[in-house]
C-alpha positions as CSV (number, residue, x, y, z in Angstrom):
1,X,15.1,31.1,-37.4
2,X,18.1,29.6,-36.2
3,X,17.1,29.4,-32.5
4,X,14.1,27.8,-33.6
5,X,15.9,25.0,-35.4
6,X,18.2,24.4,-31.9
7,X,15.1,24.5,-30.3
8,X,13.6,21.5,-32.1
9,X,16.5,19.7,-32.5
10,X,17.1,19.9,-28.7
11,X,13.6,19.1,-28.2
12,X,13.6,15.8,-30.2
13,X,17.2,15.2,-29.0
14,X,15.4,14.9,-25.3
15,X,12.5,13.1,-26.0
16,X,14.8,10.1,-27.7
17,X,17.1,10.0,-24.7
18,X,16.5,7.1,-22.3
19,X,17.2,7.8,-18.6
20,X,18.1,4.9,-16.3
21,X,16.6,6.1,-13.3
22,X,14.6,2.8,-13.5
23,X,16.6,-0.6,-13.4
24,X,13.8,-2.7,-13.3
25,X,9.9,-3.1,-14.3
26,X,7.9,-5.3,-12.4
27,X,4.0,-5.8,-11.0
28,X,3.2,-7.3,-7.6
29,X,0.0,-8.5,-6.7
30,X,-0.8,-9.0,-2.8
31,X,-3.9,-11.1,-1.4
32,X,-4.0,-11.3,2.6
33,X,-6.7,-11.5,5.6
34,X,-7.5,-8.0,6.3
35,X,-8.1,-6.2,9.4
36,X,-9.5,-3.0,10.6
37,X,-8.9,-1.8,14.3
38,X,-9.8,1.1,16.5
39,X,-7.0,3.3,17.6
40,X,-8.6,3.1,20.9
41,X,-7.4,0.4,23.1
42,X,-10.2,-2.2,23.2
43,X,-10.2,-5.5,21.8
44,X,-12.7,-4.2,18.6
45,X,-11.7,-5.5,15.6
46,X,-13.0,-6.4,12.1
47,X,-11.8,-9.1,9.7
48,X,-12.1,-9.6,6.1
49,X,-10.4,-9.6,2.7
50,X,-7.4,-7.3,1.5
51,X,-5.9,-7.4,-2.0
52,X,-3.7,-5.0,-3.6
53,X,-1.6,-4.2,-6.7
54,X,1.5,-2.4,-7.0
55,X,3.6,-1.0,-10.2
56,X,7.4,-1.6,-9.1
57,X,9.9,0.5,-10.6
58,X,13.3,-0.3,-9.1
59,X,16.0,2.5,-8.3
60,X,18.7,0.4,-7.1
61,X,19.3,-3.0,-5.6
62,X,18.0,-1.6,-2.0
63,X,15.0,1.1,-2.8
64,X,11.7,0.6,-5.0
65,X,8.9,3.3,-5.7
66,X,6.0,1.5,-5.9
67,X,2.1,3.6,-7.1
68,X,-0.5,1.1,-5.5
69,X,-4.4,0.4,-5.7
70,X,-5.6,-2.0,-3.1
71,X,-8.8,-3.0,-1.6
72,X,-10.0,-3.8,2.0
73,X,-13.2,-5.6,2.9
74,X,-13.8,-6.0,6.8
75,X,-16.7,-6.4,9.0
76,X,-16.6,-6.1,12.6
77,X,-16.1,-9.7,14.6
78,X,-19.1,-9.8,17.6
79,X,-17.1,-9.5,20.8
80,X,-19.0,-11.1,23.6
81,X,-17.2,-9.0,26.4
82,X,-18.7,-5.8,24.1
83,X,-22.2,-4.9,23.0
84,X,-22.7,-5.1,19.3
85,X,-22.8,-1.5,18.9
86,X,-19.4,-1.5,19.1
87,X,-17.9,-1.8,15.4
88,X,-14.4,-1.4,13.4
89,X,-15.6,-1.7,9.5
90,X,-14.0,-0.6,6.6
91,X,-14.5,-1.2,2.9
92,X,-12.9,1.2,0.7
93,X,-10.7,1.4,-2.3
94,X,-7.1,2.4,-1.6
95,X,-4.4,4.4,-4.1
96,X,-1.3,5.9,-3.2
97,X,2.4,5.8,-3.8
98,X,5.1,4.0,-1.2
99,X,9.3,3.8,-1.2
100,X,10.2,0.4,0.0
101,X,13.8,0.1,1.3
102,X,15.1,-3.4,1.5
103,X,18.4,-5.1,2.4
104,X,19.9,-6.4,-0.7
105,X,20.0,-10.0,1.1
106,X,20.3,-13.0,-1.4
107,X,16.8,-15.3,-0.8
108,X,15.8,-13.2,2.2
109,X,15.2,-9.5,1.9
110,X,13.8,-7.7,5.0
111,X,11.7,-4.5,4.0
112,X,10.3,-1.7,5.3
113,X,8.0,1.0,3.4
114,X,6.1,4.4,3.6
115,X,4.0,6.2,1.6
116,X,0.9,8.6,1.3
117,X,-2.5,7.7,-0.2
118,X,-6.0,8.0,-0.2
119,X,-9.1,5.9,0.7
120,X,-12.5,5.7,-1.3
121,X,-15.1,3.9,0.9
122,X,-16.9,4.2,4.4
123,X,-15.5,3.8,7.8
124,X,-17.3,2.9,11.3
125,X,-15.4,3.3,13.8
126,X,-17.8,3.3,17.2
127,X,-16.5,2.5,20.9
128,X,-17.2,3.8,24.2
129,X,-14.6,6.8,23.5
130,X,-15.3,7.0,19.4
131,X,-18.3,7.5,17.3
132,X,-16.9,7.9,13.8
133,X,-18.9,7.0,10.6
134,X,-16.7,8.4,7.9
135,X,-17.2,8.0,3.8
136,X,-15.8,9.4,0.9
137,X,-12.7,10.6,0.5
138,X,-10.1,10.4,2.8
139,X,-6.3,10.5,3.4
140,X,-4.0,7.4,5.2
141,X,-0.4,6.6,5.6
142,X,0.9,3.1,4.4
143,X,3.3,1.5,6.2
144,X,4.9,-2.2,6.0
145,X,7.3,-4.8,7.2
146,X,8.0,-7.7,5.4
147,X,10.4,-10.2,3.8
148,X,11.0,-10.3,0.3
149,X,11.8,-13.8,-0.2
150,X,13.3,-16.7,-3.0
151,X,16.6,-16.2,-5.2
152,X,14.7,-13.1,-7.7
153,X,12.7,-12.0,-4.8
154,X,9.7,-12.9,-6.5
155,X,7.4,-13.6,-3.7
156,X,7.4,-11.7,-0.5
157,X,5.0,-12.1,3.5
158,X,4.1,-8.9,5.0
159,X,2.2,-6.8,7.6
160,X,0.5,-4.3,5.8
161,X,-1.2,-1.1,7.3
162,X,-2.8,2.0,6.3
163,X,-3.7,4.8,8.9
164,X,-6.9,6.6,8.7
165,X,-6.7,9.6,11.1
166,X,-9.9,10.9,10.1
167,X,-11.7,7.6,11.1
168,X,-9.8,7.2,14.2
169,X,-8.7,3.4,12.8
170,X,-6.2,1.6,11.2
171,X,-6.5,-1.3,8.5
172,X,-4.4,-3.8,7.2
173,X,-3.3,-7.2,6.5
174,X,-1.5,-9.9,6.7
175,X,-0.5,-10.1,3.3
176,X,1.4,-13.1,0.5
177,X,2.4,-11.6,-2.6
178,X,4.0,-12.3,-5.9
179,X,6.3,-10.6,-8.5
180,X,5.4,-10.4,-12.4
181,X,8.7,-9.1,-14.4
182,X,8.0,-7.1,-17.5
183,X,10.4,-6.0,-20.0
184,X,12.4,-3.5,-20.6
């Protein structure tokens, strides 16, 4: 009976303890012009929309884990050097998790991140080497460069990509973004 009283009293003792892992609570919301190319090298491309939100939980001044859900919109661009067959499309929902390591630099904050996700959608990828037409589920890597910029860091410029082996094609974007504090 004893134990069973140390048992809840640890229990509850646990559950009311705060850990400070997590400095800092914040959302970021991204809007660029989104791409999707071939990973063979031909001048394919498609254009479109990319927008994206992030949950920011900051670790320290210089590393943030950050879940995402984005979306990319292209459609191929005709190529007059290429017949129209030739296509780099993508429109699918993206949802992952990235660690973004950043120099703690006062107004300018160069960035760089990784992660692992997945992609909801359909992807065309079809060149002279390449005949993909992928949909459904499928795994990419994220990766960025960018600048984290203004004296709370609250907006930020980046390249943004996400690698889809399995459809032989990248996407990404050229991406402006924002920072929404919430409390603590």
């Amino acid at each position: 009976m004893k134990k069973n009283y140390i048992l809840i009293l640890a229990i509850l003792a646990f559950t009311q303890a705060k850990a400070q892992l997590v400095k800092e609570k914040s959302i970021d919301i991204s809007v660029g012009y989104g791409i999707s190319t071939p990973f063979d090298d031909i001048d394919i491309y498609g254009s479109g929309l990319y927008l994206q939100g992030e949950y920011v939980l900051s670790i320290a001044s210089w590393i943030d884990l950050r879940p995402y859900a984005g979306l990319i919109l292209t459609k191929s661009i005709e190529n007059k050097r290429f017949p129209s067959e030739y296509k780099s499309n993508a429109n699918a929902f993206l949802i992952g998790g990235k660690a973004r390591l950043k120099a703690p630099i006062p107004w300018v904050a160069p960035y760089f991140e990784i992660g692992i996700g997945a992609s909801v959608g359909s992807f065309e990828t079809i060149t002279p080497w390449t005949y993909i037409e992928e949909s459904g589920l499928l795994m990419h890597i994220p990766l960025s460069i960018g600048l984290e910029l203004g004296p709370k860091h609250n907006f930020d410029v980046a390249f943004t990509y996400y690698f889809h082996e399995n459809a032989q094609q990248f996407v990404g974007a050229l991406a402006i973004g924002f920072s929404i504090p919430l409390n603590n």
